[in-house]
VEXVO-768835 format. One line per 8 residues: for each residue x, y, z of C-alpha. Coordinates in steps of 0.2 Angstrom, whole numbers, plus 5000, padded with zeros to 4 digits. Layout:
BEGIN
X Y Z | ... $
This chain:
BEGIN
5000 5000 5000 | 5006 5018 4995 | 5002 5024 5010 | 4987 5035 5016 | 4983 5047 5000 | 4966 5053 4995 | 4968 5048 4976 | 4948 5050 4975 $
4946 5065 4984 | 4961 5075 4972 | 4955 5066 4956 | 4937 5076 4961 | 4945 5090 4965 | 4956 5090 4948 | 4939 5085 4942 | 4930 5101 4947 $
4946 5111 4940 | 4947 5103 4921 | 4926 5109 4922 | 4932 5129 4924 | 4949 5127 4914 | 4936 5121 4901 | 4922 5134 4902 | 4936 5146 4898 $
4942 5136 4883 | 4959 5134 4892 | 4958 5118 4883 | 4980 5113 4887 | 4977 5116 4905 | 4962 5107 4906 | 4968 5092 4898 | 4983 5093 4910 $
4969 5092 4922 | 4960 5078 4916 | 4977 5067 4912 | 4982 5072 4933 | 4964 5065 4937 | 4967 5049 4929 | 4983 5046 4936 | 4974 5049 4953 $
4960 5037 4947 | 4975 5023 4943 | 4983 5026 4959 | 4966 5021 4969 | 4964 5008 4958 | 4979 5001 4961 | 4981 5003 4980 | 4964 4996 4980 $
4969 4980 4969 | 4956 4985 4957 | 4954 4973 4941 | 4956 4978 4925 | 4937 4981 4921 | 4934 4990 4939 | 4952 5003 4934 | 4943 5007 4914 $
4925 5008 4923 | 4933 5021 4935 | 4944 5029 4922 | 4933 5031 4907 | 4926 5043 4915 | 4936 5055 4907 | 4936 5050 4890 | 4920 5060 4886 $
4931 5077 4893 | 4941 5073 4882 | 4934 5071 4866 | 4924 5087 4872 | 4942 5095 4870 | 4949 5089 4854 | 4929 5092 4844 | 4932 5110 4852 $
4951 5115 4844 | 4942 5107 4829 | 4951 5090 4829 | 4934 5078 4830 $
């Protein structure tokens, strides 16, 4: 075990940042966020021993951000 860290609680956090970052169509910082929250969501997934089908359920999540981003910069 990693130790006692709150992978969840600053994966919502960076969560709730990407949402802002993106309503001002900061579009580099918010995928910095997004790609922080899914290494968050891996860490919890990992620490918690999490099969492979619990860690893409958990992290898939973030794929619809995402592809918010790229249809935005035109790259959809």
């Amino acid at each position: 075990m990693r130790g006692t860290m709150d992978y969840l609680g600053k994966a919502a956090s960076l969560c709730q940042e990407h949402r802002v970052e993106l309503e001002k169509k900061n579009y580099d910082l918010a995928r910095e966020k997004i790609y922080e929250a899914k290494k968050s969501y891996s860490d919890h997934a990992e620490t918690s021993k999490f099969s492979l089908a619990q860690t893409l359920a958990l992290t898939g999540r973030l794929h619809k951000p995402l592809a918010l981003i790229s249809k935005a910069e035109g790259n959809s």
